[in-house]
N, C-alpha and C positions, 0 to 999 in steps of 0.2 A: 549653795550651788555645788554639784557634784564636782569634783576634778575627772579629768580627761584621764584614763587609762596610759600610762607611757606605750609605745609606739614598739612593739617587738620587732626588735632587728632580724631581717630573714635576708639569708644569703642565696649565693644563684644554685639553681636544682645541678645535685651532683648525683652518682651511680657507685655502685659497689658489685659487684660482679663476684661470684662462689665457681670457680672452673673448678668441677667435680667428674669423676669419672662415669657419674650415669646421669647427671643433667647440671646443667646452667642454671643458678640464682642471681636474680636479678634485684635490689633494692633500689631506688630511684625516690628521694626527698631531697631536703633543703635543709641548714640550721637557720635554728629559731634559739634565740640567747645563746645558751650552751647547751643544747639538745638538736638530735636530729629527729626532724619532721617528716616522716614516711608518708609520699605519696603512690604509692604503687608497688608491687611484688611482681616479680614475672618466672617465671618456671621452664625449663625447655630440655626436653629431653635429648642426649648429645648417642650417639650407636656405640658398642663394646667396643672397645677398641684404642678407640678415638682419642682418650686420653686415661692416661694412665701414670700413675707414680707422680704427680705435677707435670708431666713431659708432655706439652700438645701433640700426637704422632700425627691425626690429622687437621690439617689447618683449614680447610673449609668445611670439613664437618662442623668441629667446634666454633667457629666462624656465623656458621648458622645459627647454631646454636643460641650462639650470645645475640644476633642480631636480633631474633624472634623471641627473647625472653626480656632483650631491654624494648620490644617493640609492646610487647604485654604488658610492661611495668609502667610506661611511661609513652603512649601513641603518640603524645603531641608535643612534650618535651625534648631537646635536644642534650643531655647532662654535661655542664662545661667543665664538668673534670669525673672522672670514673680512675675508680682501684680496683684493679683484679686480684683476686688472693689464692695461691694454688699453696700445697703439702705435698711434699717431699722429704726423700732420704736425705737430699746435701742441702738442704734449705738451711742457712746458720743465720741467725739474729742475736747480733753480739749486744752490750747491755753496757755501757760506757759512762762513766759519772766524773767531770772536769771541775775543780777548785778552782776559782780566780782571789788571792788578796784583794782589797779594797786598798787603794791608797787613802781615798776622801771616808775616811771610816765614819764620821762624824755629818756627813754631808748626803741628803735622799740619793737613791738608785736613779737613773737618768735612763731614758728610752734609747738612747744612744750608748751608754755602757752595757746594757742588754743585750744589744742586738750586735755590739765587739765582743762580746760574754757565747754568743751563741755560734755567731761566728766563726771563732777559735775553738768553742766546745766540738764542732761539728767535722773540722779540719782533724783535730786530733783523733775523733772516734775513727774515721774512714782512714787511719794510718793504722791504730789499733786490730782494727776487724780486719783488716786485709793483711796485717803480721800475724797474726790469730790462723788466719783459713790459711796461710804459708806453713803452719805447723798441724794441720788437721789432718791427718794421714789421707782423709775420705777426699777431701778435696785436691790432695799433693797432686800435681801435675794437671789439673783439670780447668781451664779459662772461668773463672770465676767472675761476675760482674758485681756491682752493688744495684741491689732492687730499692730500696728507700732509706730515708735519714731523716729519726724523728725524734724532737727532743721529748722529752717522756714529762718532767718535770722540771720548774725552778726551786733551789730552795736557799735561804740566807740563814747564815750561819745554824746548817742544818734543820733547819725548819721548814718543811714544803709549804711554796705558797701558789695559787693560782695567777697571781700577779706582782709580781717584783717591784716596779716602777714606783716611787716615793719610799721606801722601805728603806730603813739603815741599818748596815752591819758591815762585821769586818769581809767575811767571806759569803762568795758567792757559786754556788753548786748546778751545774749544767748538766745533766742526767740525759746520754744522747743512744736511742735505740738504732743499731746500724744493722741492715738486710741484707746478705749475699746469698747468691745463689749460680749453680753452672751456667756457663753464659747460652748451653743449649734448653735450659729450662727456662729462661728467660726472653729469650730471643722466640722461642714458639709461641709463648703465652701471647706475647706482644705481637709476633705476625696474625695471630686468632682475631688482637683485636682489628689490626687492618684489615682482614679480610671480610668486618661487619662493618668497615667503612667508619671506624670508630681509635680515637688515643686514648691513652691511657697509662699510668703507672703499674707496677705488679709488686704485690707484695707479699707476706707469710701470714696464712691462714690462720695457724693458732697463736701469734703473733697479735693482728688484727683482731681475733677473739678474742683471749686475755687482756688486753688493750681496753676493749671497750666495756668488758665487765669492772675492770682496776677502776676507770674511768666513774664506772656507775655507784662505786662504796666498796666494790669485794676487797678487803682488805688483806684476804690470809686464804690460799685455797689452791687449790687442781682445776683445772677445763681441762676435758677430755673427750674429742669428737671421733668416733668412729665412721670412714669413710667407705663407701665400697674395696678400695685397694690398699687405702694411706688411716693409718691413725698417728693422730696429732695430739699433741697436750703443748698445756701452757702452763707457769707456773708464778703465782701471784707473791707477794712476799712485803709487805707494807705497805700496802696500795701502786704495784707497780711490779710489772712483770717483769721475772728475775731468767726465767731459763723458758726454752721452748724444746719440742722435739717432734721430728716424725718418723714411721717406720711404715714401711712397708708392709704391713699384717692388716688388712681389713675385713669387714663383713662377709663379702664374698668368699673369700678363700678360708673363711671360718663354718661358715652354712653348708660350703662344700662338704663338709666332715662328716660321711652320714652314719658314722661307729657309734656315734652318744658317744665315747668315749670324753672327758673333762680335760685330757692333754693339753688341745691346743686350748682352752682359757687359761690354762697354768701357764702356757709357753707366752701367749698376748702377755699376762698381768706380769710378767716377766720382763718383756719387753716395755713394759711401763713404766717400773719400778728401778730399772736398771740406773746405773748412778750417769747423772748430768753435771758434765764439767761446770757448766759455769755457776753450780747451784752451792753454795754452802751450809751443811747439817742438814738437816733431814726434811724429807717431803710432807707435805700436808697431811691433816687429818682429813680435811674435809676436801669430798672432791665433787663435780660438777659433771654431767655424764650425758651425751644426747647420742643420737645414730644407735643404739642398741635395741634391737628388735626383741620380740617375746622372747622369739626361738633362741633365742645370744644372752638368754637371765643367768647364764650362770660366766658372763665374764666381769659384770661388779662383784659378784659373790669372791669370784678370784680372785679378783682386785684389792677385794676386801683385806682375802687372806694375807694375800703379799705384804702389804701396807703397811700389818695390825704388826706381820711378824718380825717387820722392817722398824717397825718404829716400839711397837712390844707394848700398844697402846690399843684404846680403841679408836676406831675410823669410822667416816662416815661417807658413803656414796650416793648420791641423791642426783635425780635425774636433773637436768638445765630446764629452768623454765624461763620463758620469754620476757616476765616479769624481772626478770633478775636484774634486765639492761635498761635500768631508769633512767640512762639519756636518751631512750629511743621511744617516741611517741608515735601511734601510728594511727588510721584512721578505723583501720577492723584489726585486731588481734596478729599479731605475727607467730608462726611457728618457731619451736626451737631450731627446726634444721635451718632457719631464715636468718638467725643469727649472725653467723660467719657472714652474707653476704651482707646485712645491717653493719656491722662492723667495718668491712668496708667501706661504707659509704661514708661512716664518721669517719675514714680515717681523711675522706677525698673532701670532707663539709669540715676537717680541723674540728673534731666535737672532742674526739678521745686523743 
């Protein structure tokens, strides 16, 4: 007699939201085990203007926006939890990892020492990251809020494990991802989503990206999304994003360029390469690349350059492909630019 298939655990439909300066992405699934289960895409074009640099300027424009791209993604679903993800110049996501001694060294991990393990991990990170943005020149003086608090990993006695609970050792490692952001990039994103009649948390785009690729096996690498206004990178580093960044330099104001002149890909791969506080020793070989258009082939080429001359090595730039993000299962093929908002929605479905 056959056995009965075990019963795959599916949680309630969650949303991921991409606030982009020329349209709204919308993801809309559910987790299934430890994967998210895409059931719909939604797309929505937002007017120039409207947002820019992660800063909602207008709130029912974008408002619209979002209503009519989670209304394409998902007609009959209501998502019981959605992540919005925007990029930014002051977007900081600090990267926080807490030691606990074991007294009962000899005795299994308990779901109740975890969850005081997580606890205290989590308190300390949001003292750290907000002493951190008190010495960031970019933020000095500026209302800074926390956007989310996530623990990245457990590990015992330096071991990363997926689950803690019966495990022994002496020490115990709390790996806590902490998000700030100006309280007026925060506070638009979020009145955007009330104005679609919709809650939600907000969080950091390349953040949320590198997240869910670490998540899927990238173990050692670059994500690099080029946005109409904002380019964002992530920076992966033993299965676990170590540094993020965004600037101000997008597609737009690169296309604008119509000299042919190579300048500004030198000045972008410049702006990529430039050194990240909270990174230690050198960037990537391999990097990850989506939003570059034909017309824009020659800012990996640049990219390249930087890298090779940075690191005095060869490099490798290769464009994102959808496939990369093996915890995301979808029903027809997702695009690379769909990513970022996939990513969100693992962050809102706990996958990554």
């Amino acid at each position: 007699m056959a056995q009965a298939k075990p019963k795959v655990e599916r949680g309630p439909a969650v949303a991921g939201l991409d606030l982009g300066a020329d349209r709204v992405r919308a993801v809309v699934g559910h987790r299934e085990a430890a994967a998210l289960r895409v059931t719909g895409v939604g797309r929505s074009p937002v007017r120039a203007g409207a947002l820019t640099g992660g800063l909602v300027v207008d709130r029912d424009a974008v408002g619209a926006a979002v209503a009519s791209a989670l209304a394409s993604a998902s007609p009959r679903d209501h998502p019981a939890r959605i992540v919005a993800i925007i990029d930014g110049d002051d977007v900081r996501t600090y990267h926080i990892a807490t030691t606990f001694e074991r007294e009962g060294v000899g005795h299994p991990i308990t779901p109740g020492e975890v969850a005081r393990a997580m606890a205290e991990a989590r308190a300390e990170a949001e003292r750290t990251a907000r002493e951190a943005a008190l010495n960031d020149p970019a933020l000095r003086g500026i209302a800074a809020v926390q956007l989310r608090d996530d623990v990245a990993s457990l590990a015992v006695d330096g071991r990363v494990l997926g689950e803690v609970v019966g495990f022994q050792g002496r020490f115990v490692e709390v790996r806590t991802d902490v998000a700030l952001a100006p309280l007026v990039l925060a506070s638009a994103a979020t009145s955007a989503l009330d104005a679609a009649k919709h809650r939600g948390t907000v969080a950091s785009g390349a953040y949320a990206l590198g997240r869910l690729l670490a998540a899927s096996g990238v173990e050692e690498g670059g994500i690099l999304r080029l946005g109409p206004d904002v380019t964002a990178l992530a920076v992966i580093r033993a299965g676990r994003v170590v540094a993020t960044r965004a600037f101000g330099l997008g597609r737009d104001a690169l296309l604008a360029r119509t000299d042919g002149s190579p300048s500004g890909a030198e000045v972008w791969a410049r702006c990529v390469v430039a050194p990240l506080p909270a990174l230690e020793g050198q960037l990537p070989a391999r990097w990850h690349i989506v939003g570059v258009p034909d017309e824009l082939v020659a800012l990996p080429r640049a990219l390249g350059d930087a890298l090779a001359a940075q690191r005095g090595g060869d490099v490798e730039i290769v464009p994102l492909r959808a496939a990369l993000a093996s915890r995301v299962f979808a029903v027809e093929p997702l695009h690379a630019e769909d990513l970022a908002a996939a990513a969100a929605a693992a962050l809102a479905a706990e996958v990554s």
